[in-house]
PQR file with spaces between the fields and no chain letter, atoms N, CA, C, O and H, PARSE charges and radii, in Angstrom:
ATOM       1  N    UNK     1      97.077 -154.872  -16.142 -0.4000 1.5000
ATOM       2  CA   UNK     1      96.512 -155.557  -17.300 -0.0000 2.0000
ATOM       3  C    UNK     1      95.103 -155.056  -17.628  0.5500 1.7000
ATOM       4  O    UNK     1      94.579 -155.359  -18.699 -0.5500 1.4000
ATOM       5  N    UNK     2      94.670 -154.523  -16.993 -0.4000 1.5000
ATOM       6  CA   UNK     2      93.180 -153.565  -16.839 -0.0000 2.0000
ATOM       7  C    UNK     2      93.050 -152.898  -18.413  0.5500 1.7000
ATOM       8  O    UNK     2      92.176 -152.958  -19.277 -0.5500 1.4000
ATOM       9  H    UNK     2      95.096 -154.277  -16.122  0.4000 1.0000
ATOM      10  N    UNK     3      94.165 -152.341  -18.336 -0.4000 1.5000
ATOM      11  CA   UNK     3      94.186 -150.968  -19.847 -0.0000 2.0000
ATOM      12  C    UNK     3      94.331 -151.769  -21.033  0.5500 1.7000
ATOM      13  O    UNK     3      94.557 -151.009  -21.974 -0.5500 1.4000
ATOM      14  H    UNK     3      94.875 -152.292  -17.634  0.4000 1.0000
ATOM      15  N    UNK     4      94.292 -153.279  -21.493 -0.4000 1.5000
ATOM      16  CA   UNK     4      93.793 -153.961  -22.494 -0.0000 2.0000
ATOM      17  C    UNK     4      92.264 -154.000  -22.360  0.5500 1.7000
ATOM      18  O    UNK     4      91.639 -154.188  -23.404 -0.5500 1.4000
ATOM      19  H    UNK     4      94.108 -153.896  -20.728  0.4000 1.0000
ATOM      20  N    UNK     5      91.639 -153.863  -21.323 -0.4000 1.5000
ATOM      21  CA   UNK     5      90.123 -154.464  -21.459 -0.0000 2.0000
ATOM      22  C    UNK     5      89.988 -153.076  -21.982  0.5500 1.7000
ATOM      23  O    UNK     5      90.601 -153.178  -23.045 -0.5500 1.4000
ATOM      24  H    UNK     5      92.147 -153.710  -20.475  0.4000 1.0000
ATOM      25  N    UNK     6      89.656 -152.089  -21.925 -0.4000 1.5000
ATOM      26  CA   UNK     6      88.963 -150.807  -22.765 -0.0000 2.0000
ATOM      27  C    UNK     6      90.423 -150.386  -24.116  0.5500 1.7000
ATOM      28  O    UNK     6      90.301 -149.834  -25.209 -0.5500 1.4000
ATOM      29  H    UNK     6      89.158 -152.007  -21.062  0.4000 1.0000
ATOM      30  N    UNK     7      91.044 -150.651  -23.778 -0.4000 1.5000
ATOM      31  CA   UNK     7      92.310 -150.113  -25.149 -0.0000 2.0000
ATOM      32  C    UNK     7      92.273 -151.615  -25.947  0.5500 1.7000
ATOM      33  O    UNK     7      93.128 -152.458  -25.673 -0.5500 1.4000
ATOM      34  H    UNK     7      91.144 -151.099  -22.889  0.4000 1.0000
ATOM      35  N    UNK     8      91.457 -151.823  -26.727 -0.4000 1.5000
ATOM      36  CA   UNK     8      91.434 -153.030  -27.354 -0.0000 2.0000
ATOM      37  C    UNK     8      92.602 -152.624  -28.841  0.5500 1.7000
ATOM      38  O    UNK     8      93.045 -153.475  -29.612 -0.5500 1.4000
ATOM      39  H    UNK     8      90.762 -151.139  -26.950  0.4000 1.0000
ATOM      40  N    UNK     9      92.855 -151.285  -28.904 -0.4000 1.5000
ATOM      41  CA   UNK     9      93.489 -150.988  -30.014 -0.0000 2.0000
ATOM      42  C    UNK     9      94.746 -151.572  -30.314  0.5500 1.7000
ATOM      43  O    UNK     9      94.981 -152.266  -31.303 -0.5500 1.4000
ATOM      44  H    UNK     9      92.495 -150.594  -28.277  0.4000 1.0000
ATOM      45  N    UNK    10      95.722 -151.192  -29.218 -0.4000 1.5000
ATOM      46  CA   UNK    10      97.236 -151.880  -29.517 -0.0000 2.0000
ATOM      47  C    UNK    10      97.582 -151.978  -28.284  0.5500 1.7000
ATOM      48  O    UNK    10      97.777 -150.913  -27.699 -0.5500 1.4000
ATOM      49  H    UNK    10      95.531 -150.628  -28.414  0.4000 1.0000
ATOM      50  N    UNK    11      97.764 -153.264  -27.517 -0.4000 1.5000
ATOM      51  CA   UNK    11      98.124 -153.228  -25.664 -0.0000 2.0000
ATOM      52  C    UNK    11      99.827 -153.074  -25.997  0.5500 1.7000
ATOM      53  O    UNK    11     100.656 -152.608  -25.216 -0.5500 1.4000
ATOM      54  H    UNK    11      97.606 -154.129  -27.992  0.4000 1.0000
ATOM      55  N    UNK    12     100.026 -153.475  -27.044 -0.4000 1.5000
ATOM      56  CA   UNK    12     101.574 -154.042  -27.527 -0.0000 2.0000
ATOM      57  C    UNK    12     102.168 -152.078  -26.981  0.5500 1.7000
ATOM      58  O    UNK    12     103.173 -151.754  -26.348 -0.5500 1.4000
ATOM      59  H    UNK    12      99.352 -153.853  -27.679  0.4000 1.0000
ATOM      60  N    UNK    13     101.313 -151.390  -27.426 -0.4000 1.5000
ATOM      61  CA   UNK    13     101.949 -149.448  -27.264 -0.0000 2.0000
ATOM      62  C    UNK    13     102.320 -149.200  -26.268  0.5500 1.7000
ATOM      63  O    UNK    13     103.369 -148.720  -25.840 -0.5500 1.4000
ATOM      64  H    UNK    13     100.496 -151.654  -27.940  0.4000 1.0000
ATOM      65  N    UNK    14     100.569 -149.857  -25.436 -0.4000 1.5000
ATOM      66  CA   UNK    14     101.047 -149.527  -23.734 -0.0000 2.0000
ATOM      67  C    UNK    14     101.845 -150.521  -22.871  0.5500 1.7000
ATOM      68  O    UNK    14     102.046 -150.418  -21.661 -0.5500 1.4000
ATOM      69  H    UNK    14      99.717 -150.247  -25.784  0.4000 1.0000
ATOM      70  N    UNK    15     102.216 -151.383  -23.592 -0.4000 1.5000
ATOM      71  CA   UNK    15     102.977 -152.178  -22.895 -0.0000 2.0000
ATOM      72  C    UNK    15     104.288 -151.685  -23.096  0.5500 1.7000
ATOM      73  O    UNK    15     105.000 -151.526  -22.105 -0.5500 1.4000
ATOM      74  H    UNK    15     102.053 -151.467  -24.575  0.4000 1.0000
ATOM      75  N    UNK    16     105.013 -151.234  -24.994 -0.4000 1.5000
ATOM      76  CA   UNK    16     105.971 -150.446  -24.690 -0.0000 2.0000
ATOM      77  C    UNK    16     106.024 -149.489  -23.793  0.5500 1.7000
ATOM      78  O    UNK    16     107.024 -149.437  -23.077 -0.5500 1.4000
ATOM      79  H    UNK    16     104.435 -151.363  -25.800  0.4000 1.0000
ATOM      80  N    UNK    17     105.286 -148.813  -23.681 -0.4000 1.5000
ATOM      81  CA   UNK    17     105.300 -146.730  -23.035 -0.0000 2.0000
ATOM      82  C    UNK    17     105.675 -147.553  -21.750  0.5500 1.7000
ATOM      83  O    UNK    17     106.820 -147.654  -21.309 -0.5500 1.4000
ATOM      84  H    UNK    17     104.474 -148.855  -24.263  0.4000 1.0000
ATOM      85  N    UNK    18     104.738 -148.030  -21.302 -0.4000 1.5000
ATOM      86  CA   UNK    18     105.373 -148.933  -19.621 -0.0000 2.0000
ATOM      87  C    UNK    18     106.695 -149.121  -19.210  0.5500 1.7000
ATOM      88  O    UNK    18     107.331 -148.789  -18.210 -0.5500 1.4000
ATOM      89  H    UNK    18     103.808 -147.947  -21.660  0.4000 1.0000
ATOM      90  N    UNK    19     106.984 -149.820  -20.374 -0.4000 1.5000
ATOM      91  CA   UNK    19     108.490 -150.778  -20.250 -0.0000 2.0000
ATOM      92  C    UNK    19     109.065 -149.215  -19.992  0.5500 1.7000
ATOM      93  O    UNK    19     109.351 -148.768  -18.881 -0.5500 1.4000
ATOM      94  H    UNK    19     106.468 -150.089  -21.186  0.4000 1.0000
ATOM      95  N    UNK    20     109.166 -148.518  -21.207 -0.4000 1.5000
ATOM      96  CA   UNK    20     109.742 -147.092  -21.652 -0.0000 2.0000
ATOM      97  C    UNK    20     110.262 -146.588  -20.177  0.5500 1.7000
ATOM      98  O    UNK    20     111.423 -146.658  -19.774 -0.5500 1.4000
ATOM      99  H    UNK    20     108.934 -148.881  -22.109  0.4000 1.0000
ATOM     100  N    UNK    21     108.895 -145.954  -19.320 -0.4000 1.5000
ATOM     101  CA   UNK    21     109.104 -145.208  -18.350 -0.0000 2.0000
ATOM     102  C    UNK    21     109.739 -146.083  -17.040  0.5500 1.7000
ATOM     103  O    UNK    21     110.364 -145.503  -16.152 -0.5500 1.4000
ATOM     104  H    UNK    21     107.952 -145.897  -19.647  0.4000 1.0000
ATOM     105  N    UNK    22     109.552 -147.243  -17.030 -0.4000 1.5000
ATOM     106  CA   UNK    22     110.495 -147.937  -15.923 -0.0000 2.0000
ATOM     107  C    UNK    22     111.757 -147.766  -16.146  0.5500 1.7000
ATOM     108  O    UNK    22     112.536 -147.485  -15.235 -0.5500 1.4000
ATOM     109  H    UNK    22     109.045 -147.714  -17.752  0.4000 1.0000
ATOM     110  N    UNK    23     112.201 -147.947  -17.659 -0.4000 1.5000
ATOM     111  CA   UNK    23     113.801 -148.305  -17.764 -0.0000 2.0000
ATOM     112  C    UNK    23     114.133 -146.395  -18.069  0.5500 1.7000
ATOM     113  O    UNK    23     115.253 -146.009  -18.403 -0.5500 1.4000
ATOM     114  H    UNK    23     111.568 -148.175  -18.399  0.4000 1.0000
ATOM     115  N    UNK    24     113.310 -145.722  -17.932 -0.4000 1.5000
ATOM     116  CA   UNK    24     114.036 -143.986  -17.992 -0.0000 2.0000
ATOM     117  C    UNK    24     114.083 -144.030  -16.645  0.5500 1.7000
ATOM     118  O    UNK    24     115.208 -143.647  -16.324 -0.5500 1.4000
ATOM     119  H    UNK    24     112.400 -146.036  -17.660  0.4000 1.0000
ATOM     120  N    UNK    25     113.133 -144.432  -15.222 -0.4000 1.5000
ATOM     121  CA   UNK    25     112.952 -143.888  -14.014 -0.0000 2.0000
ATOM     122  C    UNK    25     114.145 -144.721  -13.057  0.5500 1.7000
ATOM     123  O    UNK    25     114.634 -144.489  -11.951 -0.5500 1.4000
ATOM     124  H    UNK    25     112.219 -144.743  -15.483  0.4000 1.0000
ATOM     125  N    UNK    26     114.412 -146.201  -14.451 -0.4000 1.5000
ATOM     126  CA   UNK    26     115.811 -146.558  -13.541 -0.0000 2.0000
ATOM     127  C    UNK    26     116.846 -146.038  -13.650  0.5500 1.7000
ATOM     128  O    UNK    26     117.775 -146.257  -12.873 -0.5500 1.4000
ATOM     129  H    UNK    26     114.015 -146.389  -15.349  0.4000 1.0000
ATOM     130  N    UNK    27     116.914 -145.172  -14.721 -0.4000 1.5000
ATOM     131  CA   UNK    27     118.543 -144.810  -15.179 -0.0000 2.0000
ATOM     132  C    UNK    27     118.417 -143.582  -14.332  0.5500 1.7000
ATOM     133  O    UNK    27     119.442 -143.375  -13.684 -0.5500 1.4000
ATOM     134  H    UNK    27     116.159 -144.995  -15.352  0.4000 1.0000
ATOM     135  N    UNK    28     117.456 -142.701  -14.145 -0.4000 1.5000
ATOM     136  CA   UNK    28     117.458 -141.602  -13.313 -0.0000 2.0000
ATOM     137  C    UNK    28     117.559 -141.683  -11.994  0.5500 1.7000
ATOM     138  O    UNK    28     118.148 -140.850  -11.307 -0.5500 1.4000
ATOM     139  H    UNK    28     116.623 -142.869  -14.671  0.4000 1.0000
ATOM     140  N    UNK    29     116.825 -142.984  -11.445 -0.4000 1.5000
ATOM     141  CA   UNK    29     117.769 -143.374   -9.872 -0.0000 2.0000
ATOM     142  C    UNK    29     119.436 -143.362   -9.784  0.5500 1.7000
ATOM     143  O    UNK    29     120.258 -143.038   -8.927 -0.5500 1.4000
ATOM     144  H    UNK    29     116.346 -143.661  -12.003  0.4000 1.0000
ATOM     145  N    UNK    30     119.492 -144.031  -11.485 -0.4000 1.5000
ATOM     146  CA   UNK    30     120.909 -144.810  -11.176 -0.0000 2.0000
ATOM     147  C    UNK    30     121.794 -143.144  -11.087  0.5500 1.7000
ATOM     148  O    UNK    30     122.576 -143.116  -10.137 -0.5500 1.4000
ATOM     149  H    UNK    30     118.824 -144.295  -12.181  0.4000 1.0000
ATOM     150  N    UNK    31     121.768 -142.177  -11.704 -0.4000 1.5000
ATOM     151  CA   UNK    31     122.175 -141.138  -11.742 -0.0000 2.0000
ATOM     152  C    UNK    31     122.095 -140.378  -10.540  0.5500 1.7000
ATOM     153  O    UNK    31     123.090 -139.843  -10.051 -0.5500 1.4000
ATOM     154  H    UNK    31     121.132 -142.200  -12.476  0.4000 1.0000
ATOM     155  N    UNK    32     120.977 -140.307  -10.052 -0.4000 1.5000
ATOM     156  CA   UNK    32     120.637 -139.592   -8.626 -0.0000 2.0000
ATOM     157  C    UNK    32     121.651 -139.996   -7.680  0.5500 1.7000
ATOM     158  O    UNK    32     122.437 -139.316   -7.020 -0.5500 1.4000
ATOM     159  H    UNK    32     120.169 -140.742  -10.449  0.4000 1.0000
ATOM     160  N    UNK    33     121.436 -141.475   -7.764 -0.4000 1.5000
ATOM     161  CA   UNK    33     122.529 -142.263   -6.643 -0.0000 2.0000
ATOM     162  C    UNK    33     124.193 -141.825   -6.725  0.5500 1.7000
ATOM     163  O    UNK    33     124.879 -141.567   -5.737 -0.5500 1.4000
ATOM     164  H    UNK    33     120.798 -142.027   -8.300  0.4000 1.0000
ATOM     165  N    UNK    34     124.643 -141.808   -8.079 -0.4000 1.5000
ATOM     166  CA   UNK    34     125.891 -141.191   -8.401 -0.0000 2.0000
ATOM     167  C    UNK    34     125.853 -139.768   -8.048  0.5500 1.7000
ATOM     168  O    UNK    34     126.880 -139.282   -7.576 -0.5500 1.4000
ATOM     169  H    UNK    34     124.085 -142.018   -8.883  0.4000 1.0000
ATOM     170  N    UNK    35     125.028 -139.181   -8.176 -0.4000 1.5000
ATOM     171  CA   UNK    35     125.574 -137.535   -8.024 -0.0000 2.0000
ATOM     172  C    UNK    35     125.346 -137.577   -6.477  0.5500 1.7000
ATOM     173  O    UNK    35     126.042 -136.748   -5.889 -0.5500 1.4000
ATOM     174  H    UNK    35     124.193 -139.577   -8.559  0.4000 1.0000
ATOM     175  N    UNK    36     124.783 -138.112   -5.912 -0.4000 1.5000
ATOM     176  CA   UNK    36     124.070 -138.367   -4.260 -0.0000 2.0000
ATOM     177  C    UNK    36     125.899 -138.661   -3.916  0.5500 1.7000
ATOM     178  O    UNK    36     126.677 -137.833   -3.443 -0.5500 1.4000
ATOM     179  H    UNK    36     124.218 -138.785   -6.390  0.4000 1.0000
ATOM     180  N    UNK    37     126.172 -139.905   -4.275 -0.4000 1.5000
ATOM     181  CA   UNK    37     127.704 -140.432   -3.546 -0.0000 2.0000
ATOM     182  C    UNK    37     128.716 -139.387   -4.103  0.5500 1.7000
ATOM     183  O    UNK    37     129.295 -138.630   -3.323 -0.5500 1.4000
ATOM     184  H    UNK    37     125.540 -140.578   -4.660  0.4000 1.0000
ATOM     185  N    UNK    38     128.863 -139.355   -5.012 -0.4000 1.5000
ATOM     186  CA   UNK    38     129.680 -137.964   -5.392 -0.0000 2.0000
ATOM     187  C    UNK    38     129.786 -136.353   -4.302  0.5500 1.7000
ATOM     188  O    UNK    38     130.736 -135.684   -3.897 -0.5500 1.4000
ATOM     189  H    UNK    38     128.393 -139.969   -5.645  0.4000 1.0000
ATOM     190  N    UNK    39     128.407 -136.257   -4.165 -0.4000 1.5000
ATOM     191  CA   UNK    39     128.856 -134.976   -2.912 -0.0000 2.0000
ATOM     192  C    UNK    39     128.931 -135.772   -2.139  0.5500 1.7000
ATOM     193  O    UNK    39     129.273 -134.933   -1.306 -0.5500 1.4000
ATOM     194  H    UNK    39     127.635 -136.800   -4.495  0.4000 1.0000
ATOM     195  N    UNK    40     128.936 -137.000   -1.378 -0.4000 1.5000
ATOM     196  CA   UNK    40     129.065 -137.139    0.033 -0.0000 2.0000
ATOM     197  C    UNK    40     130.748 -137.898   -0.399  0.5500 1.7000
ATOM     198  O    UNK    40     131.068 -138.869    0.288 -0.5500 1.4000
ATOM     199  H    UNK    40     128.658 -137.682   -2.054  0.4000 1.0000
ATOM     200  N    UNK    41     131.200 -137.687   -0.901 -0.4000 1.5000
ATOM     201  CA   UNK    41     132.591 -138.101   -1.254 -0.0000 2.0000
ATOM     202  C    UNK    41     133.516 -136.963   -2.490  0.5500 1.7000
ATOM     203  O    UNK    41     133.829 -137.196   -3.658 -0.5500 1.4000
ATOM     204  H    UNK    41     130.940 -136.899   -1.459  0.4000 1.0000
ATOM     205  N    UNK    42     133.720 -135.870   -1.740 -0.4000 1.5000
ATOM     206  CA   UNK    42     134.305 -134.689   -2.631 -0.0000 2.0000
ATOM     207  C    UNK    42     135.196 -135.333   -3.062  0.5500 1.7000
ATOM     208  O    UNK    42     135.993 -134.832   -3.855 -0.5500 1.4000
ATOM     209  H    UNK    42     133.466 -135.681   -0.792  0.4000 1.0000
């Protein structure tokens, strides 16, 4: 919550971009995990 006290411009941006990169870094676990069980199950 820090990056509202000096970004007084739009917190609403960095609060999207945030959200953004959690829900890309989950779908890329979720993928990792599939191709991960996939070779250990030819």
């Amino acid at each position: 919550m820090e990056q509202n006290a000096y970004d007084g411009r739009s917190p609403t941006i960095i609060y999207r971009k945030v959200r953004k990169n959690e829900y890309i870094r989950t779908i890329n676990r979720i993928i990792i995990l599939k191709t991960k069980a996939k070779a250990n199950y030819p």
